[in-house]
C-alpha positions in Angstrom: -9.9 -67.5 21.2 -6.6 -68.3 21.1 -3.4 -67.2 18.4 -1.5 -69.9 16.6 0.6 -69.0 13.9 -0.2 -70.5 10.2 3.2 -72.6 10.4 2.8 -74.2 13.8 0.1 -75.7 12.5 2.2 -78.0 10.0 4.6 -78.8 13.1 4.4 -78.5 16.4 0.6 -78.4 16.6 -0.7 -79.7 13.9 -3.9 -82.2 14.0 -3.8 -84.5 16.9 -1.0 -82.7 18.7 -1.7 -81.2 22.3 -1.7 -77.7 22.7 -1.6 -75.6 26.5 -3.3 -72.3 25.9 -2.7 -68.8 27.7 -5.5 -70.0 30.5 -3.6 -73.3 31.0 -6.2 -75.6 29.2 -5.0 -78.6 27.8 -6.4 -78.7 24.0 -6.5 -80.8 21.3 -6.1 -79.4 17.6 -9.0 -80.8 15.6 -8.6 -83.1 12.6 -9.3 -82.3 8.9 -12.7 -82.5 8.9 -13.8 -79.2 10.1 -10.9 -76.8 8.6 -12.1 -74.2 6.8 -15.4 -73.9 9.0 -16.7 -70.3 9.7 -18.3 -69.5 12.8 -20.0 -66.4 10.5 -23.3 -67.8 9.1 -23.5 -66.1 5.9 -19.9 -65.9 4.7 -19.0 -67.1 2.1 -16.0 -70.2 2.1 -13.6 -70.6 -0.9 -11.1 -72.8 -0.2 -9.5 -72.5 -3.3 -7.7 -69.7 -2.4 -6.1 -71.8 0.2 -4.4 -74.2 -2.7 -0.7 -75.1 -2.8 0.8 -76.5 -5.8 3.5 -78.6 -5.7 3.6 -81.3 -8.0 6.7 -83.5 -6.9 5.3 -83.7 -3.5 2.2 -84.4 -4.8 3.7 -87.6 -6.8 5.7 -88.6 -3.9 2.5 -88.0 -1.0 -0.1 -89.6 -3.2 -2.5 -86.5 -3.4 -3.2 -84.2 -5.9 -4.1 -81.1 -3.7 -2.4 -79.0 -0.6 -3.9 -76.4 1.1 -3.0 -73.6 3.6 -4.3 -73.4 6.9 -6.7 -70.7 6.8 -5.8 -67.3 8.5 -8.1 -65.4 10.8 -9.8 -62.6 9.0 -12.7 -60.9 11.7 -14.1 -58.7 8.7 -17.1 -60.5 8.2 -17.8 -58.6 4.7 -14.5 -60.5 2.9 -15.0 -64.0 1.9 -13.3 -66.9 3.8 -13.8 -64.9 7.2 -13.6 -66.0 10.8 -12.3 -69.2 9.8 -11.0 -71.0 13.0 -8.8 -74.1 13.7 -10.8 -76.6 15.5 -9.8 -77.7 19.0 -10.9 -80.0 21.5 -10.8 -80.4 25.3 -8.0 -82.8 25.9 -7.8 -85.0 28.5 -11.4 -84.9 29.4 -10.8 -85.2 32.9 -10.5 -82.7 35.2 -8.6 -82.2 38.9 -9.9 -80.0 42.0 -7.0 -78.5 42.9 -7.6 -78.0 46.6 -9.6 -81.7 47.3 -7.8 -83.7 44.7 -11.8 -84.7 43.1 -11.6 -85.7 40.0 -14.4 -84.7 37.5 -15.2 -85.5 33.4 -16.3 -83.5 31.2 -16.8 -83.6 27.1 -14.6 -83.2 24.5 -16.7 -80.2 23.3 -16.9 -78.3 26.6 -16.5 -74.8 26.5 -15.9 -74.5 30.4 -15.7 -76.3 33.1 -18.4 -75.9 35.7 -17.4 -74.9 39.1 -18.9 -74.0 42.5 -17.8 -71.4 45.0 -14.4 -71.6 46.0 -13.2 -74.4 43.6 -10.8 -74.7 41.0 -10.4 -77.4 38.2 -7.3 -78.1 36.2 -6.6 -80.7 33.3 -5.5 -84.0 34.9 -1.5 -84.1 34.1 -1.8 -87.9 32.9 -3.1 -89.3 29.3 -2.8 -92.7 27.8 -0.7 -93.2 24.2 0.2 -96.0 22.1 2.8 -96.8 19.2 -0.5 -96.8 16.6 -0.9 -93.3 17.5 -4.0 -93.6 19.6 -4.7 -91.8 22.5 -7.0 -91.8 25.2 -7.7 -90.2 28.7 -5.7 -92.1 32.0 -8.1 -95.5 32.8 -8.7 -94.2 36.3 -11.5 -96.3 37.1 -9.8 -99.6 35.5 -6.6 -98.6 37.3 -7.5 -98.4 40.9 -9.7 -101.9 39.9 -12.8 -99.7 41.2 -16.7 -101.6 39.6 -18.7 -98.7 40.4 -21.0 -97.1 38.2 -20.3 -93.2 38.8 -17.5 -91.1 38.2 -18.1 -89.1 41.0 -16.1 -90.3 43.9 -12.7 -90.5 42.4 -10.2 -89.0 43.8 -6.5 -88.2 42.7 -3.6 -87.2 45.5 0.1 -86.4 45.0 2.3 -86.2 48.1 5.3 -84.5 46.1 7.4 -87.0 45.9 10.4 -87.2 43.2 8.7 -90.5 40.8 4.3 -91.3 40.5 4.7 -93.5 43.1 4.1 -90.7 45.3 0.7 -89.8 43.3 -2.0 -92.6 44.3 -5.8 -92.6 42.4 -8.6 -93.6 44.8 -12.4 -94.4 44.9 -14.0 -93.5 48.2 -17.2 -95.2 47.4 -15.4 -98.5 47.2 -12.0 -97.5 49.0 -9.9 -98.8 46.6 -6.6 -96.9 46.0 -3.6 -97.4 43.7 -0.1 -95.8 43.1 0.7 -94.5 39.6 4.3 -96.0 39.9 5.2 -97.9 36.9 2.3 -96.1 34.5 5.0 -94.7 31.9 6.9 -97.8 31.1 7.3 -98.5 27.7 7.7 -102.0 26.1 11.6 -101.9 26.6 12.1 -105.3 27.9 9.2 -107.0 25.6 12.1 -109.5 24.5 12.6 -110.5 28.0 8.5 -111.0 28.7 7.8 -108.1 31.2 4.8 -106.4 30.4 3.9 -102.7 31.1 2.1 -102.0 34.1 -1.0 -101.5 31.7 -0.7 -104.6 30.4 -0.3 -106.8 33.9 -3.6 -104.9 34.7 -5.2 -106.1 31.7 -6.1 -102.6 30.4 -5.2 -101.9 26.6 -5.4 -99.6 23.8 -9.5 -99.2 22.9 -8.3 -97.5 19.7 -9.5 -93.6 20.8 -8.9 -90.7 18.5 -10.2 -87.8 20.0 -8.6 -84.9 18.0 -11.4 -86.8 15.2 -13.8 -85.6 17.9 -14.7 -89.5 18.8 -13.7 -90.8 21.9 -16.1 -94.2 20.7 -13.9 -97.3 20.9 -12.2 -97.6 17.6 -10.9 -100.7 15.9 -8.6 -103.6 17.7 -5.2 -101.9 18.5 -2.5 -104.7 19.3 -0.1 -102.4 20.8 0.7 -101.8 24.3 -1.3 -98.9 26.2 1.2 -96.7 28.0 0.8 -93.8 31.0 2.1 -90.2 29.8 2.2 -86.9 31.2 0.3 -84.4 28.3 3.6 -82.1 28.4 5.8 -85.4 27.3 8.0 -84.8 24.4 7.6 -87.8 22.6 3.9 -87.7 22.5 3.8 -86.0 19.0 6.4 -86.3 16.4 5.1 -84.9 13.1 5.5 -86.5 10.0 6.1 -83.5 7.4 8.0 -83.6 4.3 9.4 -80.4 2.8 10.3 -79.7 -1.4 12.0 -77.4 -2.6 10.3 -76.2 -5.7 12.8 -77.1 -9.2 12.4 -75.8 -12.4 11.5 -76.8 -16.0 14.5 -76.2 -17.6 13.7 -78.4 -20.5 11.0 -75.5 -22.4 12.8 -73.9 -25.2 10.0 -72.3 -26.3 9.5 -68.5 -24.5 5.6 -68.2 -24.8 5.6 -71.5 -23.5 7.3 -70.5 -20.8 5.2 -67.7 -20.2 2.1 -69.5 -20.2 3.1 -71.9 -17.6 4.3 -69.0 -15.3 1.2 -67.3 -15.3 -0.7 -71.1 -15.2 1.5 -71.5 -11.8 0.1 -68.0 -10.4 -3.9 -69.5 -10.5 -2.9 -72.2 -7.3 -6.1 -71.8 -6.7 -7.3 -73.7 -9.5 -4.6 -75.9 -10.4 -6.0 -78.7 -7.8 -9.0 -79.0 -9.2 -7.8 -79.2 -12.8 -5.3 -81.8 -12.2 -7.9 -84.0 -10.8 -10.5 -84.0 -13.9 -7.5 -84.4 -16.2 -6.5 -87.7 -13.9 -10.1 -88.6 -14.9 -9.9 -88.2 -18.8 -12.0 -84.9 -18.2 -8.9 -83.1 -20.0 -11.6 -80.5 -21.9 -12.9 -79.1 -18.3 -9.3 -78.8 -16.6 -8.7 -76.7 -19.9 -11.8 -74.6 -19.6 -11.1 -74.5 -15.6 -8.1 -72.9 -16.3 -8.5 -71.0 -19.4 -11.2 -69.1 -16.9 -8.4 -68.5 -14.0 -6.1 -66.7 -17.0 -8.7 -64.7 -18.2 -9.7 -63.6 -14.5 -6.0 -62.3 -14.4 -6.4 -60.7 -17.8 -4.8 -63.1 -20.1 -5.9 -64.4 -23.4 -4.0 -67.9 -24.7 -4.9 -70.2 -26.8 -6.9 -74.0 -25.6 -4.0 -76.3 -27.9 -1.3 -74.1 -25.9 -3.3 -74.4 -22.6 -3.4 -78.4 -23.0 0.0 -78.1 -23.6 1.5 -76.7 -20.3 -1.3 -78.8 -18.4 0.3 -82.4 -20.0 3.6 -81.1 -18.7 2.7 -79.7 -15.3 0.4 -83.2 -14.7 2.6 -85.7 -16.1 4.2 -88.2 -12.7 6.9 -88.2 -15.0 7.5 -84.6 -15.9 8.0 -83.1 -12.7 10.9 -85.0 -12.2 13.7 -83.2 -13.6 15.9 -84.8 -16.0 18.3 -87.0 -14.4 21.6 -86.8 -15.9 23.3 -88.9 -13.3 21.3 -91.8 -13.5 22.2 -94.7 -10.2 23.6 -97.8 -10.8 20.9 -99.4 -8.4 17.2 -97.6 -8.5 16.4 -95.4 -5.6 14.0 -95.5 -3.0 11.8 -92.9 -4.1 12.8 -90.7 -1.0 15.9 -90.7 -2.4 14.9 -90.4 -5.9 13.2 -87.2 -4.9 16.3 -86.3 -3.1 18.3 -86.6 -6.1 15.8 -84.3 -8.4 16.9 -81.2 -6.0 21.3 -82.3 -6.2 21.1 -82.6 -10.1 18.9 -78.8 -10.2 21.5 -77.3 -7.1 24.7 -78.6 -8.3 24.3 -76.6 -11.6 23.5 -72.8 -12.5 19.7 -71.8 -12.8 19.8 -68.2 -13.6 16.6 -67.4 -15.7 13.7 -65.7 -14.1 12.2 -66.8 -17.2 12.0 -70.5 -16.4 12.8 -70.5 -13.0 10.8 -67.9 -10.9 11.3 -69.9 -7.6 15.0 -70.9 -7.6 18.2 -69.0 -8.8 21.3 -71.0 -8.1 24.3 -69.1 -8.7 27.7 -70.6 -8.9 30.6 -69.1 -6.7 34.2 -69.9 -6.6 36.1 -72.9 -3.7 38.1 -70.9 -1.7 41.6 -71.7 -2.6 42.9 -73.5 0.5 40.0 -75.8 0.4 39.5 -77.4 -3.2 40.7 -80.3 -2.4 38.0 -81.1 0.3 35.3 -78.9 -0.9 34.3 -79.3 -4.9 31.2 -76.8 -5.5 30.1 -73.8 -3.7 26.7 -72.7 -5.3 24.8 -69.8 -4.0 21.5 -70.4 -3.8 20.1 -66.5 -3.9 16.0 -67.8 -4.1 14.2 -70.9 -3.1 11.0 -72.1 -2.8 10.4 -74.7 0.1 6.8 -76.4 0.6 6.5 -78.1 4.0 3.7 -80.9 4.3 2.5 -82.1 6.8 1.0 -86.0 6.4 0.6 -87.7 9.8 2.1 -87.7 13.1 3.5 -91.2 15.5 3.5 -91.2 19.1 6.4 -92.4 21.8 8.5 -93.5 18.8 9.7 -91.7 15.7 8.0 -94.1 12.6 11.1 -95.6 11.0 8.7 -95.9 7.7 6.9 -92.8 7.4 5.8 -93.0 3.7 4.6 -96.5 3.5 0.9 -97.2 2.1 0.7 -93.3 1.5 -1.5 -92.0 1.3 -3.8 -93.7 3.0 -2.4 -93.5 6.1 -2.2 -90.3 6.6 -6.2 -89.8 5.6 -7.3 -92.6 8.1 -5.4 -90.7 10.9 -6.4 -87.2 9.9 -10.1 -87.4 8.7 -13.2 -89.3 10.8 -14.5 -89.8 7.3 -11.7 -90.0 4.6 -11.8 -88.8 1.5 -12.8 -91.7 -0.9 -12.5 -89.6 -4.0 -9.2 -88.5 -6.0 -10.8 -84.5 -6.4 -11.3 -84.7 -2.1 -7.9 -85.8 -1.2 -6.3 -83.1 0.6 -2.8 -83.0 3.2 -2.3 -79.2 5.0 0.7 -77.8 3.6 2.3 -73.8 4.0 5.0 -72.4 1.7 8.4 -70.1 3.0 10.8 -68.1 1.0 14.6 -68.1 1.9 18.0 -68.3 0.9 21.0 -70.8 1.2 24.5 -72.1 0.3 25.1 -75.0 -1.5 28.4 -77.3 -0.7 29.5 -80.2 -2.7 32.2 -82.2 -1.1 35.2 -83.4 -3.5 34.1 -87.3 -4.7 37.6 -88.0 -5.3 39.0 -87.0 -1.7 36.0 -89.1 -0.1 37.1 -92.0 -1.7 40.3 -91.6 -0.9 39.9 -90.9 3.0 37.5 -94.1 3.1 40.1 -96.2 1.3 43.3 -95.0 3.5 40.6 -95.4 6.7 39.2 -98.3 5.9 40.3 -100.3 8.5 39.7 -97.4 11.5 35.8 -96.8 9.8 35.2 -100.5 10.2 35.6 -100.9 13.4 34.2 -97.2 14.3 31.1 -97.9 12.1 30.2 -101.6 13.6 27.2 -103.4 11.9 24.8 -102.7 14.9 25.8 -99.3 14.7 25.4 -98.6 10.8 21.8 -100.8 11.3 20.6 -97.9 13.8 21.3 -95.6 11.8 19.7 -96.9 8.9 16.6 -96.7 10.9 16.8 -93.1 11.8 14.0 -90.8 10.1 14.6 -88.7 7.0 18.5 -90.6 7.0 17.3 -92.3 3.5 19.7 -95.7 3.5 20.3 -97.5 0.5 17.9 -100.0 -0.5 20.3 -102.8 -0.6 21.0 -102.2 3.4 23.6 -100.0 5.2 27.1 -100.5 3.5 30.1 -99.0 5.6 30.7 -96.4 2.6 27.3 -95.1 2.9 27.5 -94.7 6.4 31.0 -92.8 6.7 29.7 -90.5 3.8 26.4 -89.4 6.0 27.8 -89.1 8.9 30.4 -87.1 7.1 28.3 -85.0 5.5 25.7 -84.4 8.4 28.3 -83.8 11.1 30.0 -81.2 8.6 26.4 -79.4 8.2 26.3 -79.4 11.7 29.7 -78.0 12.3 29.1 -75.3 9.4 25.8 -73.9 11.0 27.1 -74.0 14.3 29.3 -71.3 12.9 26.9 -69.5 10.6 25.0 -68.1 13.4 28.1 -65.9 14.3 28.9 -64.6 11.1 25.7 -64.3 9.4 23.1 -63.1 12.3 20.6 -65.3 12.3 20.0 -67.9 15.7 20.9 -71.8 15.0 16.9 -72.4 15.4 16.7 -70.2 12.3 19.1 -71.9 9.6 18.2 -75.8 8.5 19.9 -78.8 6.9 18.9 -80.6 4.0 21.1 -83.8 2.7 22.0 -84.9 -0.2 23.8 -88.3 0.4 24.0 -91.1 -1.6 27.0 -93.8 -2.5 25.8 -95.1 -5.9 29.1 -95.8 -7.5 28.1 -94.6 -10.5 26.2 -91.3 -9.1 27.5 -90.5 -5.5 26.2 -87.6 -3.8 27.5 -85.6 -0.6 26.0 -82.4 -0.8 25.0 -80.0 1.8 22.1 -77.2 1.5 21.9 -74.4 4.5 19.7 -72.4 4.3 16.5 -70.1 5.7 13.5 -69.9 4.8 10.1 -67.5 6.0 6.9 -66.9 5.1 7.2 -63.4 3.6 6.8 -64.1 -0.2 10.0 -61.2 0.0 11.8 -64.3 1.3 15.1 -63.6 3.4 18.0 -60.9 3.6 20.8 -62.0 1.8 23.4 -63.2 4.7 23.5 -66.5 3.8 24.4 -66.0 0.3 27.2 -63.5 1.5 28.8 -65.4 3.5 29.0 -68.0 0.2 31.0 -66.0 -1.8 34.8 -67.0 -1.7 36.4 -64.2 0.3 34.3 -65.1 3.3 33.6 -69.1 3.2 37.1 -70.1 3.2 37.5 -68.1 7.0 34.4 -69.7 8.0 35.2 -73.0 7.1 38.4 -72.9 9.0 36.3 -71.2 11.9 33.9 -74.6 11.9 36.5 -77.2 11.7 38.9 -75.4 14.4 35.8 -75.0 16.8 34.7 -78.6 16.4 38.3 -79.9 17.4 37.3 -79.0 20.8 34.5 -80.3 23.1 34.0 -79.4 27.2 32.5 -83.1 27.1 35.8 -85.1 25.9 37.5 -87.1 26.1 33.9 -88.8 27.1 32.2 -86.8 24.5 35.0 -89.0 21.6 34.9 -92.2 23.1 33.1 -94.9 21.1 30.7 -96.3 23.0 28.7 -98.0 20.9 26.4 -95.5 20.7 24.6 -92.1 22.4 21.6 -89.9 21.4 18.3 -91.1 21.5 18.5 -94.1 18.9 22.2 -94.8 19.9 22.8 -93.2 16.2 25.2 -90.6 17.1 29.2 -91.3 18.0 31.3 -88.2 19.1 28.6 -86.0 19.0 26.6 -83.5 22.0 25.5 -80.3 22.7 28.7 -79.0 24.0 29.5 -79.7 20.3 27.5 -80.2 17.1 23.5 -80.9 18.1 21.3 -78.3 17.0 18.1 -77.2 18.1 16.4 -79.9 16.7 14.2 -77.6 13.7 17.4 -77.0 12.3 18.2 -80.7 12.1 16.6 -83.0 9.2 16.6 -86.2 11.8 16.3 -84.9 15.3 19.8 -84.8 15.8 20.5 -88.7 15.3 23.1 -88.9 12.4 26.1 -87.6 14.0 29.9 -88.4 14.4 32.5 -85.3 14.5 35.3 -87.6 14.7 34.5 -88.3 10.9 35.2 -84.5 10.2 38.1 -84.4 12.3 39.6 -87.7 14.6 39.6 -88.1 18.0 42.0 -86.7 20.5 43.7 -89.7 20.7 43.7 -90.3 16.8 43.5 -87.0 15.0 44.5 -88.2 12.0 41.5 -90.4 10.9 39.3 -87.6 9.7 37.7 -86.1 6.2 39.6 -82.8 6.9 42.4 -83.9 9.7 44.8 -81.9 7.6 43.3 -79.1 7.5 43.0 -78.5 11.1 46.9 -79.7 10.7 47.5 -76.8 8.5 45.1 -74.6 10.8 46.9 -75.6 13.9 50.1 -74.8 12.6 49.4 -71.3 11.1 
């Protein structure tokens, strides 16, 4: 039995993902359908107590219910014990190491047999698609070998720098084949070359096996690609994150009581919410009227129904905008913009807010004219869910036709009902800072730049980065403006955390990002969260929101932008290229500089320009805050 810890299983091995345990078997974490499965007969499973409620992300995922992977309890007299995360053998074949024989075996196997003086190992080579699929290597339809068994195939590897050294043979038929060419990817589909796949006439069967199905699934038009199981871009998660905002709009304290202690039953908040979405408002009352008296409280049905038609409203757990856009937003960026309005102002009332306290602090005085708010935020909430997962590319449109995507990828049997539809989810405590840049002085840095920004932030360019995950473009397409002020503000969050890790002891891995960027003209946003989060309900220690206060941000400011003036890579590292990074999204930007590890980053460290911040060598005075490093230079 192997030890994953209840967060990796939203990302980096949540369902479908591979996973290498401490023996060196290559696994397969299980699908949705069999979570919460005991392997203890008689125990007793309440998954309830496993509820998360979140209702924004609930409105913006399409489900009404989250839940927790389970932990591992081994006392077999508590309830909910010896739960276990299913896995699967993945790939299903098997190498010898010492004859090269290959062998198959199912996706249920709990060993591999061998005979005396053998030794099997998982085969190093998969095959993956665009939809997500993924299957085991086509040996047999690879080497173009007819014959019935499996038995005589053989795989070799001479140790040669590329797969053309490793060859796949049948010595029934003595057919034999070179993996050379296996792992190209439909780069040059424009130019009609096909993948060697394809000019072999072997494609995507439609195979799911973390759904415990390796049957041929339905038609799959994409291209069937060769991958190694320890490739990077085999799993990219799809997880969206909230932080949890208050309901500043009660007035009425009992009222505000009531929902408190409603918020504490999770547990049963799910499955009330889904009979009131049914009309069945009197049972989601009773429901919960049952939780309260379980924890000893007594409240009236009328004031009951009351908190329940504002927690289950779509429309009430979006906070009051009071910066409405001149153009709607996506609803990714809507969502966005819920958080800014809540951060950007002071929520100090346990009362009312028991999951976020955002304290104002003061602009250090040699930096109001760049920087306009500095908020300490000294508690947050953040739920993290995970819906889904792409393979070889990042999906540049993760939440269309949600949720039913992320059901038909998760479950062998989705949910059909409302009251079954579930996503896994966890919840983490932290701390942060809050930074507002000054509108005014964005404006008036695009407008003296206008003609530089033009011709740094090219059409081609601005369209790429459009596309990047998580970036949230406008909906109208990728103006100039919008793209100077994101690449502004992510590049600055970049250049901030890079020097947060020396001053307030946590790693880089440790502190994220989250971006608030929009360039409405009547409700811009440029705002930065940084922050940490864990899953101690205690939440964090307190450096972040230390280092906010005004004494110690302005030195660490001036620390970040004099740091990012310099780079080991330039000039190279400046020079516009048209493009570097993965998705050619990133300008002056490496990891000599400003990249991240990449769980600190919202977008996988695509997004990025420090010449924004502060010019190039060659043309210092083109940046957001080129004066200030003047000023810094100088002193």
């Amino acid at each position: 039995m192997e030890n994953i810890r209840i967060g990796q299983l939203i990302t980096p091995f949540g369902p479908g993902a591979l996973y290498t345990d401490s023996k060196g078997t290559s696994l397969i974490i299980g699908g949705l359908d069999h979570w919460y499965k005991s392997d203890h007969q008689t125990g007793e499973i309440h998954i309830d107590e496993f509820s998360i409620f979140e209702p924004r992300l609930s409105v913006l995922l399409g489900v009404d219910r989250f839940r927790k992977p389970a932990d591992f309890r081994l006392d077999r007299t508590n309830q909910n014990a010896r739960i276990t995360t299913p896995v699967l053998r993945f790939p299903t074949w098997y190498r010898e190491v010492y004859t090269g024989r290959l062998k198959q075996v199912n996706l249920e196997s709990m060993i591999v047999n061998a005979q005396r003086n053998e030794r099997w190992v998982p085969v190093r080579f998969i095959s993956a698609c665009k939809a997500g699929h993924l299957g085991d290597f086509p040996w047999k339809q690879w080497v173009g070998c007819k014959c019935q068994s499996n038995g005589n195939l053989y795989l070799h590897d001479a140790g040669g720098a590329d797969l053309a050294s490793v060859w796949v043979e049948c010595r029934t038929c003595n057919r034999r084949k070179s993996l050379a060419g296996v792992t190209w990817l439909d780069g040059e589909k424009e130019a009609g070359k096909q993948s060697a796949f394809q000019s072999s006439g072997i494609v995507c069967q439609g195979y799911r096996p973390w759904l415990g199905d390796l049957r041929r699934g339905e038609g799959c038009q994409e291209p069937l690609v060769g991958a190694l199981i320890n490739q990077s871009n085999l799993y990219f998660a799809k997880v969206m994150s909230s932080i949890s905002l208050p309901d500043l709009s009660i007035e009425d304290e009992s009222v505000a009581n009531l929902k408190n202690d409603i918020e504490k039953c999770e547990h049963k908040i799910a499955t009330a919410k889904a009979l009131w979405r049914i009309g069945d408002k009197n049972d989601a009352i009773l429901i919960i009227d049952s939780a309260l008296k379980e924890n000893g409280i007594e409240a009236e049905q009328n004031k009951i129904e009351s908190v329940l038609e504002r927690l289950f409203s779509d429309s009430s757990v979006l906070t009051e905008r009071n910066n409405m856009p001149e153009q709607p937003d996506a609803p990714d960026l809507a969502f966005r913009r819920d958080e800014f309005n809540i951060l950007r102002t002071s929520v100090n009332d346990d009362l009312r807010s028991r999951d976020l306290r955002v304290i104002p602090s003061e602009v250090p005085d040699n930096l109001v004219r760049w920087i306009g708010k500095v908020h300490l935020v000294e508690r947050l909430r953040e739920t993290r869910a995970f819906y889904g997962f792409s393979r070889l590319v990042p999906d540049e449109h993760p939440l269309d036709d949600m949720p039913e995507n992320a059901l038909k990828q998760l479950f062998l049997h989705p949910p059909q009902q409302n009251i079954e539809k579930w996503l896994p989810a966890i919840t983490v405590f932290g701390e942060g800072i809050y930074i507002e840049l000054a509108e005014v002085e964005i404006n008036a840095w695009i407008h003296a730049n206008y003609e530089w920004l033009v011709h740094r932030l090219n059409e081609a360019f601005r369209v790429r980065l459009a596309n990047v995950y998580q970036v949230y473009s406008p909906q109208k397409g990728p103006s100039m403006e919008w793209a100077a002020r994101y690449l502004l503000v992510h590049s600055l969050s970049h250049i901030l955390i890079n020097q947060l890790v020396f001053e307030a002891g946590y790693s880089s891995a440790s502190l994220k990002e989250r971006l608030y960027v929009s360039s409405d003209r009547r409700a811009p946003m440029a705002g930065i969260l940084i922050y940490t989060a864990a899953g101690d309900s205690e939440g964090t220690l307190g450096g972040l929101v230390r280092i906010g206060h005004k004494d110690r941000l302005g030195p660490v400011i001036r620390k970040a932008v004099s740091r990012a003036s310099w780079c080991s890579a330039d000039p190279v590292c400046s020079e516009n290229l048209g493009g570097q990074g993965t998705r050619l999204a990133n300008l002056a930007a490496c990891h000599a500089c400003i990249m991240l590890p990449e769980t600190a980053c919202e977008t996988m460290n695509n997004g990025l320009d420090r010449a924004i911040v502060i010019g190039t060598p060659d043309e210092r005075e083109h940046g957001f805050m080129s004066e200030l490093l003047s000023e810094i230079s100088a002193a």
